[in-house]
N, C-alpha and C positions, 0 to 999 in steps of 0.2 A: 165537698162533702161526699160525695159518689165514691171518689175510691177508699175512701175511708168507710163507706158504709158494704163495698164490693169486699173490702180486705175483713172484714167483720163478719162479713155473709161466710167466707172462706173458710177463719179460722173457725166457726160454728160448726161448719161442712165438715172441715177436720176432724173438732173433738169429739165429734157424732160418730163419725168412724172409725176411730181410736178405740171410743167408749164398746162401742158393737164388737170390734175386734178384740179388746180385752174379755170381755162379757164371753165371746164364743168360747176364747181357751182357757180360760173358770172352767166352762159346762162342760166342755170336754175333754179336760186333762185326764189324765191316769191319776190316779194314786198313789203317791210318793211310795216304795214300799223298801225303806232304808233302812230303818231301826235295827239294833241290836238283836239277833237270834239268836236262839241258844245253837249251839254246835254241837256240846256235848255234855254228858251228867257220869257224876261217880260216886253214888251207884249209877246205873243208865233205868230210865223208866220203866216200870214194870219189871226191875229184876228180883231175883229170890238168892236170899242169902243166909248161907249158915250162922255168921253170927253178924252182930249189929256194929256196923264200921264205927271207926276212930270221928272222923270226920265226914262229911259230904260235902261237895261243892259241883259251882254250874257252870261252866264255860261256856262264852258268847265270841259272837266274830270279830267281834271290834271291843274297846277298850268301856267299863262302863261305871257308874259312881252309884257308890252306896253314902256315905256320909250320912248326915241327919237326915236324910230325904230316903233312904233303900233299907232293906233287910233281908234276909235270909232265915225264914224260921221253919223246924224241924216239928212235929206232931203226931203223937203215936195214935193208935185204933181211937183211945177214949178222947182225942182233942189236947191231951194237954202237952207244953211245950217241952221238951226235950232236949234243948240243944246247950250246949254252956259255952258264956259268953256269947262276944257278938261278932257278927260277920267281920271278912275280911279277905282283903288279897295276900294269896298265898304268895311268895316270895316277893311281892310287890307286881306281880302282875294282874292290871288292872281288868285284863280279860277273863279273869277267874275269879269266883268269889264262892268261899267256903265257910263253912261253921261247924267246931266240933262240936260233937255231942256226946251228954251225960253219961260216966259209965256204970256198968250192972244194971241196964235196959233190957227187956227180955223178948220172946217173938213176938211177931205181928205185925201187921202196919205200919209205913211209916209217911207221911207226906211232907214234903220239902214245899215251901209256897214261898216266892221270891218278888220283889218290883226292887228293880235297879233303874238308872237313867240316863241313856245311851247317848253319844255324843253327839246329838243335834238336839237334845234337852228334852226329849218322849221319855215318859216313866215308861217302863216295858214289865209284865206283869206273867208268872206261870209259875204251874207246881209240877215237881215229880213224884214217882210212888215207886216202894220197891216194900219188900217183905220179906223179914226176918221167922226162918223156919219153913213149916208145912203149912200155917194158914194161908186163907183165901186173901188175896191181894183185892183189898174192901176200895170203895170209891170214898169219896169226901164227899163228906153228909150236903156238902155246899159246893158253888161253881164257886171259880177264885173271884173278887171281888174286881169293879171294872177297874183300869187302869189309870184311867181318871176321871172327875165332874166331866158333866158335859156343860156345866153353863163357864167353871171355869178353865176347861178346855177352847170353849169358843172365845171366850173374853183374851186367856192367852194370845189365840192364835191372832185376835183382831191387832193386841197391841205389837205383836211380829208386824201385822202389815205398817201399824203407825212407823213404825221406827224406820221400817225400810222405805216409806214414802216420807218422811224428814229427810233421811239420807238422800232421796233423789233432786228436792227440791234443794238442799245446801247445795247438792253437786252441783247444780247451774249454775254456779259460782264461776263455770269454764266461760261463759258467755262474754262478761263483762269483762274476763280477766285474758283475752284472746282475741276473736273477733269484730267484738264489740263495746271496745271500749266507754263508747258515750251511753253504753248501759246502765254503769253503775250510778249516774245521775236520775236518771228513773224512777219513781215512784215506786212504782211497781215493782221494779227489776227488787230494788231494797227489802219490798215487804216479804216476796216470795222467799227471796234466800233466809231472810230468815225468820219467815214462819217454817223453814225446813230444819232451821235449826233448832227451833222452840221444841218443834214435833219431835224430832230425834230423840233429842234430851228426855222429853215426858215419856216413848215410848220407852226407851233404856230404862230408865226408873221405875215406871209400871208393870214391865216384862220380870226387874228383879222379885219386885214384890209379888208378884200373882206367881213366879215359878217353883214354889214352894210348895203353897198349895196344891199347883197345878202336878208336881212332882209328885207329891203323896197323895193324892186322888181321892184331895178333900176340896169342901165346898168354900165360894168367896168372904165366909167369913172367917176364913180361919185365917186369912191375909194378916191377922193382929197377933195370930201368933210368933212370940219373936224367934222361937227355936226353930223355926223353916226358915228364915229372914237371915239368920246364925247358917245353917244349914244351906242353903242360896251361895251365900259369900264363899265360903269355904269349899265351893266345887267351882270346877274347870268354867262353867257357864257364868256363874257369878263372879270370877276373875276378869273374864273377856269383858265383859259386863259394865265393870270399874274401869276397864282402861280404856271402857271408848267413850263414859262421861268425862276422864281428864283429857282424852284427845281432844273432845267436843270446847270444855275448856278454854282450850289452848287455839281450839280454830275459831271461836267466838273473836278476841282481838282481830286477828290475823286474815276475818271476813271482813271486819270493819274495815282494815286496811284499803284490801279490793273496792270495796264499796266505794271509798272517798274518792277514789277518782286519781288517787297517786301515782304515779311511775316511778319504775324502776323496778331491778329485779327482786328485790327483798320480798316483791308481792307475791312471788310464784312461793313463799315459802308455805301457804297454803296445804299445797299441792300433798305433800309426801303426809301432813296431817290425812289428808280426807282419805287417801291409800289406805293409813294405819287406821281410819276408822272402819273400812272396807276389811280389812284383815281382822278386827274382831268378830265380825261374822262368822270369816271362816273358821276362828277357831275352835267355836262350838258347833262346828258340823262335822260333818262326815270325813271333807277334804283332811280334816285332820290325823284321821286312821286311815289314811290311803297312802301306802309307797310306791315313788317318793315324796315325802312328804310336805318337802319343798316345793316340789312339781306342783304337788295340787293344792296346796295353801294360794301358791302364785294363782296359778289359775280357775283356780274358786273367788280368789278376789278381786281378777281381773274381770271377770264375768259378770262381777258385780258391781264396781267401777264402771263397765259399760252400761250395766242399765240404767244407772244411777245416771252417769253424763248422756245419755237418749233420754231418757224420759224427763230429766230434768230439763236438759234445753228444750223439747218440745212443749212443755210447760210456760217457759218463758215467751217463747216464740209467739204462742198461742193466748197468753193474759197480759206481755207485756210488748212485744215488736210489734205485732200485727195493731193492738191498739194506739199504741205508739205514734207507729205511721208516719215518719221521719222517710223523705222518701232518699235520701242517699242512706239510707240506713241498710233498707232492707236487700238492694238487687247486691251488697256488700256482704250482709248475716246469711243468709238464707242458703247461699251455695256451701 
């Protein structure tokens, strides 16, 4: 009973300082400061113009989506809207988004008020002013509206972490399939992988629905509305979205595999699944607007595949070997 009770004490000793260590670099991260910025505007802010242009659009540094979730709208001194038709990428470049406006418009004011949403799925929100003629280039009676809920900003952000702590916990799936083969007999080993896999799937599912709302910088009941839902699927995030609940799917069988305890190589076919659900990640981030773009898809997803297979095997190591406590097991797992 002693070193079963010494091995207990340890992994406690561990998750304790795991836990502290995560906790410090929360409190003292930076602030991711990635999103979409404007680059450049035409008109440019604050300019004076003899007559009132064809069109306006806003250029940003990376590529960004309007769909049912964005807009671009135009409003002259008195408030009312100005623009005909609706926004758009001019020649298909998604880094640009324009909208003509109404003609026999006369001087005065005009404010451009935009929320697009950048490719790691932040609604991104600003207005520009420019003035037609001699008059005075007036402020907006209003600040721009925030860019999103804060409660479904946070609800967001938590179901990001569920998904990505499913994903860590499926990824242990290396233990049993590797080192440790008499894992996959384990209670435990069984439940973790896939309660990692439960969590994934919910968080996927939860992330598409709340990123509607969360997109157009309305509150969680508007979750019922289907036109953000419509609006969700038909962008880049809602894409990647769907193809990593059919990866998940697909890796459902193909864990049970592992799990039973089979041989042979069929089992490692796993493997290039949990990759592809690694790679939808990266598609709705940043790595995706970065050249080359291969480069950093690969390497956004390997980053991620890493954390996933550390924090997952330490997971296992820490609820299932250590209590385990097979002692050919461990001086075998552990290096």
């Amino acid at each position: 009973m002693r070193p079963r009770r010494h091995a207990a004490r340890r992994a406690l000793g561990l998750l304790a300082l795991l836990v502290a260590l995560f906790g410090a670099g929360l409190a003292f991260a930076a602030a991711a400061q990635a999103h979409a910025t404007v680059v450049s505007s035409d008109p440019a802010d604050g300019a004076r113009l003899k007559s009132v242009p064809a069109q306006v659009q806003v250029t940003f540094d990376e590529p960004v989506t309007l769909g049912g979730l964005g807009y671009l709208h135009v409003t002259d001194g008195a408030g009312r809207r100005v623009e005909a038709g609706e926004a758009f990428h001019p020649a298909g470049n998604r880094a640009v988004v324009a909208v003509r406006l109404r003609a026999g418009l006369g001087d005065g004011t005009y404010i451009e008020s935009f929320r697009v949403v950048s490719a790691d799925s932040h609604p991104v929100t600003g207005i520009v002013r420019f003035v037609v003629g001699n008059g005075a280039l007036v402020l907006p009676s209003s600040a721009p509206a925030s860019a999103t809920d804060p409660v479904t900003s946070t609800a967001f952000d938590a179901l990001r972490w569920l998904s990505y702590a499913g994903v860590a916990l499926l990824a242990a799936l290396w233990l049993p399939l590797t080192v440790w083969p008499g894992g996959a007999a384990v209670p435990r080993v069984r439940r973790t992988v896939w309660w990692g896999w439960s969590l994934a799937v919910l968080g996927t599912v939860l992330e598409v629905v709340v990123q509607g709302p969360y997109a157009a910088g309305r509150g969680l009941a508007s979750v019922a509305d289907a036109s953000l839902l419509d609006g969700t699927l038909h962008t880049a995030y809602g894409q990647a979205s769907s193809a990593r609940l059919v990866l998940l799917g697909v890796a459902a069988p193909l864990t049970g595999l592992v799990l039973s305890g089979r041989r042979g190589p069929y089992r490692f076919a796993v493997l290039p699944v949990l990759a592809g659900i690694a790679l939808t990640f990266s598609f709705v981030g940043h790595a995706n607007t970065t050249d080359p773009r291969w480069l950093s898809l690969t390497l956004d997803a390997a980053h991620l595949s890493a954390m996933a297979v550390w924090i997952g095997g330490l997971v296992l190591v820490l609820v299932a070997l250590f209590p385990h406590g097979a002692a050919a097991d461990l001086p075998r797992v552990l290096p």
